[in-house]
N, C-alpha and C positions, 0 to 999 in steps of 0.2 A: 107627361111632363117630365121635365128634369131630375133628376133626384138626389139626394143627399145620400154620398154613399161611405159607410165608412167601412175599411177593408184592413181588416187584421191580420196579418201573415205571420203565422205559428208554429216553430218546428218542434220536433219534440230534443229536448234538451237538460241539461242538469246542472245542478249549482251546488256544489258542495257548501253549505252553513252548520257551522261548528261539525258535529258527526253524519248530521242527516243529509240525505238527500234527495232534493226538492225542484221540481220543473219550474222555470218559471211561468210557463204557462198557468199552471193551477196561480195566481197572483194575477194577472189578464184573463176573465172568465165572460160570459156573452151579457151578462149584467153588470159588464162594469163600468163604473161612473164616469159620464160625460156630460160635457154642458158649453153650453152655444151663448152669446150677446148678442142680442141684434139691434140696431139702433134705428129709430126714424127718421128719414131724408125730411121732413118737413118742420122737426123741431129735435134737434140732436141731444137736447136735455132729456129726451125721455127715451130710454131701452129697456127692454126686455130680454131677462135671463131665461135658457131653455133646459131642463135637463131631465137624461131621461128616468130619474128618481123622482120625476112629477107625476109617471103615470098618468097622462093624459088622451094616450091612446096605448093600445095595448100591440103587443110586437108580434106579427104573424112570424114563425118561427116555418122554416124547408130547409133543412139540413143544416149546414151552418151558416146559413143565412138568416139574418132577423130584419123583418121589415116593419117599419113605423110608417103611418099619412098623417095628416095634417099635426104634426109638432106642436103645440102649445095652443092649437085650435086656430093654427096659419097655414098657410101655401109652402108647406117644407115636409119633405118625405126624408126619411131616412133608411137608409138600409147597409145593416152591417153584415159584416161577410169575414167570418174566420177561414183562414185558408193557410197550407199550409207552405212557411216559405223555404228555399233551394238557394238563397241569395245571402242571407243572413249569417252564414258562420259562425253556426250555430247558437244565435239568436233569436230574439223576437223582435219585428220590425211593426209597427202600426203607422198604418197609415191612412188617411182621409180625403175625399173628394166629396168636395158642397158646391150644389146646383141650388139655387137662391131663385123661385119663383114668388118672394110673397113682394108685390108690389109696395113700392112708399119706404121697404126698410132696405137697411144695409146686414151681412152679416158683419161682427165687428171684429169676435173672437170665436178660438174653437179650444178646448183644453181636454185632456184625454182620449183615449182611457190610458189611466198611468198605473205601475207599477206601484200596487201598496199590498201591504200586509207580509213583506219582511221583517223577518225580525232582526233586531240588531244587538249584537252580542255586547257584555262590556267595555272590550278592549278594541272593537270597532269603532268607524270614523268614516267621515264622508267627504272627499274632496271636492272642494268647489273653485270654478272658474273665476273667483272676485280679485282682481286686480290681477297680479301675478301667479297666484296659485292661495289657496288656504284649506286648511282641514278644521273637520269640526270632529270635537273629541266627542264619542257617547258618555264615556265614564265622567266628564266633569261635565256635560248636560245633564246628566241625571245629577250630578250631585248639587249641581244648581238646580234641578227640578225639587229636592227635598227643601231647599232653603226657602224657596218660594211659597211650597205647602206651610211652611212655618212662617209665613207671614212676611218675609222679606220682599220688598220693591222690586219688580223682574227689572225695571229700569237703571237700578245702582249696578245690580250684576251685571247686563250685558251693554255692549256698547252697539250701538245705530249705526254707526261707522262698519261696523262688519256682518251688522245686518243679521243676524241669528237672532231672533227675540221670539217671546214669549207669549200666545195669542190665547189672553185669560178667560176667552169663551169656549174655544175647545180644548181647552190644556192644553196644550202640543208646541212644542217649539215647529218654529218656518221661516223659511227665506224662499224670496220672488227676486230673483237675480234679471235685470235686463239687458236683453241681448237686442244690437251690439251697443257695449257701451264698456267705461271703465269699472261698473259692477259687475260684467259677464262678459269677460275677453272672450272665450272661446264660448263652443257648444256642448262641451262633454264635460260631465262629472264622471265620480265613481264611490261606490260602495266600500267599504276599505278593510279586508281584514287582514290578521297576520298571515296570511296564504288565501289569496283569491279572491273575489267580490263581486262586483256588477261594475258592468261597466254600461252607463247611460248619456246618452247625445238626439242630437237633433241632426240628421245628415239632411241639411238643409243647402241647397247647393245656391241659393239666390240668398242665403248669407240674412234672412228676413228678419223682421222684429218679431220678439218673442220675449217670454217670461221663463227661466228655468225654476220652477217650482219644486222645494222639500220642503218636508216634516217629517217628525219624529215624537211620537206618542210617548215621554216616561213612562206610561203608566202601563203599557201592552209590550211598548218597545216597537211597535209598527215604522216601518219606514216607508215614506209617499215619493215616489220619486217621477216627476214628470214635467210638460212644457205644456203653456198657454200661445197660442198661435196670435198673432192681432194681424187682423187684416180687413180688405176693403172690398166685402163681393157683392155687387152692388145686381138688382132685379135683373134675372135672365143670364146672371153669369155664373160660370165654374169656375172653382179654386180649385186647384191640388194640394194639399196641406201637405208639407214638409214628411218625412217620414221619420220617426222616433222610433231610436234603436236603443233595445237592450240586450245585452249579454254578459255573458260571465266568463272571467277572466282567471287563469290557474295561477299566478307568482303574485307579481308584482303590480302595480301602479302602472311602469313604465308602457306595458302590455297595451293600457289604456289609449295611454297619447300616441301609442305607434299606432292605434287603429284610426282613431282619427287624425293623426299625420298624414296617413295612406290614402284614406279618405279625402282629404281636403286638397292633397297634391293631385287629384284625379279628378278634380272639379276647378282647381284653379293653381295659378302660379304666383310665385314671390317674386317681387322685384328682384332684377340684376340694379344694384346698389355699384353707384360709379364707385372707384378704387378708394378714395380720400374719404371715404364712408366706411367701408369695412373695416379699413385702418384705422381709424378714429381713434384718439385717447378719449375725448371728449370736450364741455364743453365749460367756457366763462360765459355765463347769464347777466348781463350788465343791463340794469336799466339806467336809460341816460338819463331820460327826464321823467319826472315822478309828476302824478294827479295833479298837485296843489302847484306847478309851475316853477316846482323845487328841480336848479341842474345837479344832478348826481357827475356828471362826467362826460363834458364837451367834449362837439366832435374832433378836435383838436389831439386829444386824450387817447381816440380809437388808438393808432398805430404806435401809440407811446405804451400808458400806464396801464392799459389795459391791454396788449400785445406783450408787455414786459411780463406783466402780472401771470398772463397764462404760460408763459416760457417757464418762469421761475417752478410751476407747477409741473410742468408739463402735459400740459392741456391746450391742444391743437385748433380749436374752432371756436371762435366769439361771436355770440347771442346776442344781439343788439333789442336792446326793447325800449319803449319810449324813444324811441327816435324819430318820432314824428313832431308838428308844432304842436300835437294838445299835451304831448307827453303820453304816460302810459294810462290807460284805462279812461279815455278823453279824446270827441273829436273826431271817434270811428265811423267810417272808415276813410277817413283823413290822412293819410301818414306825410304829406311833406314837408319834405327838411325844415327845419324850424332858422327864420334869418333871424333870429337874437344867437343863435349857435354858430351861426355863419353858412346859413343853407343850404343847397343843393354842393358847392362846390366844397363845402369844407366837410360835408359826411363823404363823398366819394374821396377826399384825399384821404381821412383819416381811413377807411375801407382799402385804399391802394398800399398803404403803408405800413399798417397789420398783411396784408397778403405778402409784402415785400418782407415782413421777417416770419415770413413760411407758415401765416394762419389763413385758415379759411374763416370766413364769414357769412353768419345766416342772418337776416331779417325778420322782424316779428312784425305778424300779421295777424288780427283777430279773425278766424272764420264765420263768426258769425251775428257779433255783437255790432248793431247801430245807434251811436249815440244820438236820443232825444231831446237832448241840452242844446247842446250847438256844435252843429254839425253843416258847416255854411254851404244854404242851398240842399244839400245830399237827405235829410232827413226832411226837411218839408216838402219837399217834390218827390221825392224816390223813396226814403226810409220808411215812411210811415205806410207806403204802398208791398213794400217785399216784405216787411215781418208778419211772422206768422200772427194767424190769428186762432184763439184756441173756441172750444164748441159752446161758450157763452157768447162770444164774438169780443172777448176781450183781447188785447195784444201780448204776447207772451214777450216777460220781458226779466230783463235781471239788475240787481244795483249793485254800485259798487261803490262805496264809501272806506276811504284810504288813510283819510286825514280830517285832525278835527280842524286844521286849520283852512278845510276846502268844503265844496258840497259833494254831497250825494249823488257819484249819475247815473241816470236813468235808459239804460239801454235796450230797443225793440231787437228781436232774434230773426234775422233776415233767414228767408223760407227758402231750404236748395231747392227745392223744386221748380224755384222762378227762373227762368233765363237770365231777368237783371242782375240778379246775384254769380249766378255764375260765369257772367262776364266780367261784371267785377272784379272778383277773384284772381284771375288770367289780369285782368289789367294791372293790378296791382302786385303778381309776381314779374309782371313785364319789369316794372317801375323799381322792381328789388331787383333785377339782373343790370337794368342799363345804370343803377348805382356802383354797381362793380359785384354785388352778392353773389354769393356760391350757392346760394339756397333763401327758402321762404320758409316762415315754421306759420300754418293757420290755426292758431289758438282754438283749445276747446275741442275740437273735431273730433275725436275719439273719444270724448269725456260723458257725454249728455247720451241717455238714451232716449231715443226716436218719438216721435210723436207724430199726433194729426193737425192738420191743418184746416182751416174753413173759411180762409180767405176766398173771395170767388173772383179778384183780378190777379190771379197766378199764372192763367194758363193753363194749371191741373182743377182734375175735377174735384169737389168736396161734397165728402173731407177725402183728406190721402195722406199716405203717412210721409211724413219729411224725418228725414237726419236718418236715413237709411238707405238706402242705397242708390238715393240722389244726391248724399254728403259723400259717397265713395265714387260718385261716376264726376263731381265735378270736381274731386281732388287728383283722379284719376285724366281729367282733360287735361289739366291745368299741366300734369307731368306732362303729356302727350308733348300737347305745344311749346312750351318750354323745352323740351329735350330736343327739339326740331331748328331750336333759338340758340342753346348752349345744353348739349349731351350728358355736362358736368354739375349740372342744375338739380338741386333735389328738393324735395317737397317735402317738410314735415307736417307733423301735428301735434298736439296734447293731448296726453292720453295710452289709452292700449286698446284694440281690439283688432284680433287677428283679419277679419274682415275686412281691412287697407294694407293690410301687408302686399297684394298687388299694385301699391298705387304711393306709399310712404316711404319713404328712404329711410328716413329714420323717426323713433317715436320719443317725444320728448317727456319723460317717465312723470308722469300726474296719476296715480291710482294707488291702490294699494298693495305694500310690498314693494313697488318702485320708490314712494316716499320711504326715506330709513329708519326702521321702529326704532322705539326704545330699546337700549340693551335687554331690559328686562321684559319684557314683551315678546322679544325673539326666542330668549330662552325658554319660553314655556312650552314650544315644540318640542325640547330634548327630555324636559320632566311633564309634561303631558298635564301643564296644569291651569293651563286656559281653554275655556268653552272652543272658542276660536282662534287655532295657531297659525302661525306664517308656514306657510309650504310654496317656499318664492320660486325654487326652479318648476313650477309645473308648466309656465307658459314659455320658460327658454327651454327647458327639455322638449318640447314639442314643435317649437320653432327656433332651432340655434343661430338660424342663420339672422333674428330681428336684431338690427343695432335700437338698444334703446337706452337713453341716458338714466342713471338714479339717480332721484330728485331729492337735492337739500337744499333748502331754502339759507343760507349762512355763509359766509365767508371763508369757514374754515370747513373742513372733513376731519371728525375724530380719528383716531386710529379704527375704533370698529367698523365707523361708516366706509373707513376702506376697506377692510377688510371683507364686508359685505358685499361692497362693490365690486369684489375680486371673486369671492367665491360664488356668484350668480353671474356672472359676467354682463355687467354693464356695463356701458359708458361712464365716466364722473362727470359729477356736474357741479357745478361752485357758482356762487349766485350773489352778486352786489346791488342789493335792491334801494337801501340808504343807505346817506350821509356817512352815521358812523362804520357799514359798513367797509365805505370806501375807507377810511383811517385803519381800518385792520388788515385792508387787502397790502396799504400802499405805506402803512408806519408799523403794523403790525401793535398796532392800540387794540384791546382789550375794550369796549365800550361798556358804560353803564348801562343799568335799567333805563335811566333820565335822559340816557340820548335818543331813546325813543318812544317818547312820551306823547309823542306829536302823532303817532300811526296809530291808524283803526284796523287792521285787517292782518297782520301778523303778532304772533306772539314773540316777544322781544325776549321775556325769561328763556322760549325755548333756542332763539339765536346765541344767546349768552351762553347755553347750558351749552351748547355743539358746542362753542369756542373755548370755556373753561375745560370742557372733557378733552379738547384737543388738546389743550398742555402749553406748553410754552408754544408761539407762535412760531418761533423759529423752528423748533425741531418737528414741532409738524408739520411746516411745509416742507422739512425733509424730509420725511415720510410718504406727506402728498406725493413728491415725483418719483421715490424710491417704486413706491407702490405702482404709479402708472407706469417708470419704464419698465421694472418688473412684468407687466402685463404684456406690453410692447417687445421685448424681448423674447416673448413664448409668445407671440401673439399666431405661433402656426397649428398652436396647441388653442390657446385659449380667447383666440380670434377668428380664426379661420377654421379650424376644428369643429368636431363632432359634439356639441356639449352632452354628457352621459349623468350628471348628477349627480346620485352614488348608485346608479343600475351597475351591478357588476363589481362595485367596490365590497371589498370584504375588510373591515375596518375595526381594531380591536384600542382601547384607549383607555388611560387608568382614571378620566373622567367623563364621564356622562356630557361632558359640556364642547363636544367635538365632533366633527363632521367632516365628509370629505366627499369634495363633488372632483367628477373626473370630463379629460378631452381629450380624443381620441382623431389621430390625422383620418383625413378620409380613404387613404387605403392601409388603414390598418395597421401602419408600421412603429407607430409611436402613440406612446400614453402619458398623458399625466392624469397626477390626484395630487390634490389642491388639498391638505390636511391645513384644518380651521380648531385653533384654541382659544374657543367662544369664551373660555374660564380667565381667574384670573389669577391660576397658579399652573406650575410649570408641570406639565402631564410627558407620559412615556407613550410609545402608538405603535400600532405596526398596521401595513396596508398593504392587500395585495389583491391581484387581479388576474383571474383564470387565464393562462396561455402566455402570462405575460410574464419577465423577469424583470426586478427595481433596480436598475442601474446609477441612479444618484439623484441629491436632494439638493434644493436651491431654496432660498430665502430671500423678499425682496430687499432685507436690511440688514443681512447677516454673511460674510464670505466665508468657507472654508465649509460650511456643511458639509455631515458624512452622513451613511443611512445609518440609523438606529440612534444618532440624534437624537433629546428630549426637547421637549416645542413650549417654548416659552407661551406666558399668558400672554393673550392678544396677539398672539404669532401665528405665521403662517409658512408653511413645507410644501413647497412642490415635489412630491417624487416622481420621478421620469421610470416609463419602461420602455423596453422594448419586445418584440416577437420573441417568442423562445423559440 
């Protein structure tokens, strides 16, 4: 019969931790823990966990080979195989193949053998892939591990949102990051110390759904570092399970994302991004018409106040949302012209008329939201057939409630695996081109991670997993045909994960670290005093080339939210979602709490709080555009460029509260570093970079800089090199 083969490939190698030194092999040993799900095709509620710490049969051992028969007292052989690998570069690679003969079941998941029994020093830290980049400090987990021993709520200490919590059955802090989705943009983490660490991924080259799994034991200090495979191998079939890589790295971080940059360019390519995309300053987010039937900003409005509004910023591309008759979040997937607005021909003028004063224009499209309410014809003959359906055989669905003065709606999640849907889709970027758009954005698509479906008028077999790499092949058509239509046509989404970087033009920033922390949130990366910090360049250091907008939800951009925006290079993004925001954009009114009294679903203290921290309205829209052409201006540096982070920067500063990320042309011949005064008093700095000489400093709001300059609070210094 077929067999379950798992084959570990193991060179011998070394990882320097604190003075000793340790293979990691001895940590992957032929007892190491794994374990299987298998679920039954005849009633999906009931599976079965396998693993081989059940000892239910015992492991015929010939060399470095272990062989298992009947697994759990079913039709599954296993047999593992240490071997030693030639490929790895000077790591450990494990890898797995499952043959599935026990009739009736499915395999679901496969998880190990991972990497545990590191120990992790104080001053280490563990990078994970959760939105943009984040680190998790050891020294303030443990020091929230004392507080917790003393009785404190693990729930007041950590926040869900970043997903590091407390699991009070085995003591151990852990996160389950799912991949792909806006919890686990990429595949690799890292081990993190002051010189060197582990470097761990998934070279998963079909980009699959998965789980990246850590822990970390207070109490031993143990680190668990591994991935949960989810998949569908169904009687009489072979998987080849992804291959997990670990290795150890001598310097830096950076080390890390070059290995898997290498890696990922040699299994897949990045869009070529038409030109009006790379340039991008970015973007005005207008919703026209809101849930409850409220107009924010007739079509009439497009090529005026909302074309004026972005010039005055200097912000290139307008986000049309609610532009459909139900409005926004209403009516999916419905979008035409609404004739109370003046319908088909009065969006396409006001669309020709923002083009005409040099903006581009995207379309907002839900990728996957069908509305149950009313949705004429589309949801009772079609909707209720394309949403998925989950393994009770209920319909997976989502609500959104916006206003107390509207209802509740109730939305089915249309399944990519079905052809209806992704013809849909193509139809409906048809429908945003022949309006006059430069682009579609499908809401959500990068945000959700994957699941199964057990619809059985799909097409596909059930169950199978959907929002995985049938959400990347049909945004990936969608470019196809459309490029074929208009060349200049770009596909977005919401969201991050590097997974659609073949296929997304641009990513319309929804995750974490693309949304703009609190000041004081940010800074606990420089004094090292949150469990979980912002470590925002790890997914633009590894990918420079993604345009992808930061997301703030406000009318206004403080000074730090630019400032942020500039030192991770983003796009900006400015967002008129209501009423009083329109008065702020278009009188520069200040809104109350009470003018938005009426909304369910945004927090209005925290709109207020971005506008009051911007200052007088007027001088921070002068700021706003200082900053973006600032951007625009270097944009050969800090657009087209190499982005470096601070790899390479050597950065000396008389506060703790400054950083400096750098861009480097791609042949070499020009540098900048982007010095950031995160504080809020005036610091001295010097920076310098191997091979290079500083030839002069720029400011986006300041003329006459010279080098050795002191950098005002909330300021920011470009210094320029050159080749020595």
């Amino acid at each position: 019969m077929e067999r379950l083969c798992l084959r570990l490939l193991l060179v011998a190698m070394v990882l320097m931790m604190s003075c000793t030194s340790l293979p990691l092999s001895e940590y992957i040993t032929p007892d190491a823990e794994w374990s299987m799900v298998i679920e039954s095709l005849d009633d999906p509620q009931q599976s079965v966990t396998i693993k081989n710490s059940d000892a239910t049969t015992v492991a015929e051992q010939k060399g470095n080979t272990l062989h298992y028969e009947n697994l759990g007292g079913r039709d599954i052989d296993l047999t593992l195989a240490y071997v030693d690998s030639k490929t790895c570069d000077g790591g450990v690679e494990v890898l797995a193949t499952i043959a599935n003969n026990e009739q009736g079941w499915m395999v679901r998941s496969f998880e190990g053998p991972s990497l545990t029994g590191l120990k992790a020093g104080v001053e280490d830290a563990i990078l994970i892939p959760l939105g943009t980049g984040f680190r998790i400090s050891i020294k303030e987990s443990l020091a929230i591990a004392d507080k917790i021993k003393n009785g404190e709520n693990p729930a007041k200490l950590l926040s869900k949102k970043l997903k590091w919590a407390w699991n009070s059955e085995l003591s151990h802090f852990e996160c389950s990051l799912a991949y792909p989705s806006q919890h686990c943009t990429m595949q690799w983490g890292a081990l993190q110390r002051k010189k060197g660490g582990v470097y761990f991924a998934s070279h998963d080259e079909e980009f699959s759904y998965k789980y990246m799994n850590i822990a970390f034991n207070p109490l031993t200090r143990d680190v668990h570092l591994g991935f949960r495979y989810m998949l569908e191998c169904f009687p009489g079939e072979k998987v080849e399970v992804a291959p997990t890589v670990f290795k150890p790295y001598k310097d830096e971080w950076y080390e890390c994302a070059d290995t898997y940059r290498k890696w990922y360019l040699s299994h897949r390519t990045i869009i070529d991004r038409p030109e009006w995309v790379k340039n991008c300053r970015g973007w005005l987010l207008a919703i026209l018409k809101q849930q409850n039937d409220e107009v924010i900003v007739p079509y009439e409005e497009i090529g005026g106040l909302l074309a004026d509004a972005a010039e005055e910023r200097g912000i290139d591309i307008l986000g049309l949302f609610g532009r459909g008759i139900g409005g926004h979040d209403r009516f999916y997937p419905d979008y035409r012209p609404d004739p109370k607005m003046g319908g088909e021909a009065a969006i396409k003028k006001g669309i020709a008329e923002a083009k005409a004063k040099g903006k581009r224009v995207v379309l907002y499209t839900n990728g996957q939201l069908l509305d149950m309410n009313e949705t004429p014809q589309y949801w009772p003959d079609t909707g209720r057939v394309v949403t998925v359906r989950q393994r009770d055989g209920k319909m997976w669905q989502q609500t959104y409630h916006k206003y107390d003065s509207a209802p509740a709606r109730h939305f089915g999640l249309a399944c990519h695996s079905c052809n209806i849907w992704r013809e849909k889709m193509l139809s409906l970027a048809k429908e945003a081109n022949d309006l006059g758009a430069d682009g579609i954005l499908y809401d959500q698509l990068a945000v959700f991670s994957p699941a199964y479906c057990y619809n059985p008028n799909h097409g596909h077999r059930v169950p199978t997993i959907v929002y995985g790499a049938d959400r990347l092949d049909n945004m990936a058509y969608v470019q196809r045909e459309m490029s074929k239509i208009n060349p200049e046509f770009v596909v977005m989404t919401e969201g991050l994960a590097d997974y659609e970087l073949n296929a997304v033009g641009m990513f319309h920033g929804y995750c974490r670290g693309a949304n703009v922390p609190a000041k004081s949130d940010f800074k606990s990366r420089f004094d090292d005093k949150g469990a979980v910090q912002y470590y925002t360049e790890m997914f633009h250091y590894t990918f420079p080339e993604n345009v992808m907008t930061m997301r703030m939800t406000s009318p206004s951009n403080s000074r730090f939210s630019m400032n942020y925006n500039l030192a991770f290079g983003f796009r900006n993004e400015l967002e008129l979602r209501y009423a009083a925001d329109r008065d702020y954009l278009q009188y520069k009114k200040v809104p109350r709490i009470e003018d938005y009294v009426n909304v369910r679903t945004v927090s209005s203290r925290k709109i207020i709080r971005e506008m009051e921290e911007s200052g007088d309205p007027v001088a921070s829209v002068k700021y706003y555009k200082q900053a973006l052409d600032f951007q625009q201006k270097h944009a050969e540096l800090m657009k087209q460029g190499r982005y470096l982070a601070g790899n390479g920067v050597k950065l000396n500063a008389s506060s703790q509260y400054v950083m400096a990320n750098g861009w480097m042309t791609h042949n070499g011949d020009k540098l900048g570093v982007l010095v950031w005064n995160v504080s809020d008093e005036e610091v001295t700095y010097d920076v310098a970079y191997k091979g290079y000489k500083a030839t002069a400093v720029y400011a986006p709001d300041k003329e006459g800089v010279t080098l050795g300059d002191t950098l005002g609070a909330q300021s920011l210094h470009l210094v320029m090199f050159e080749k020595r």
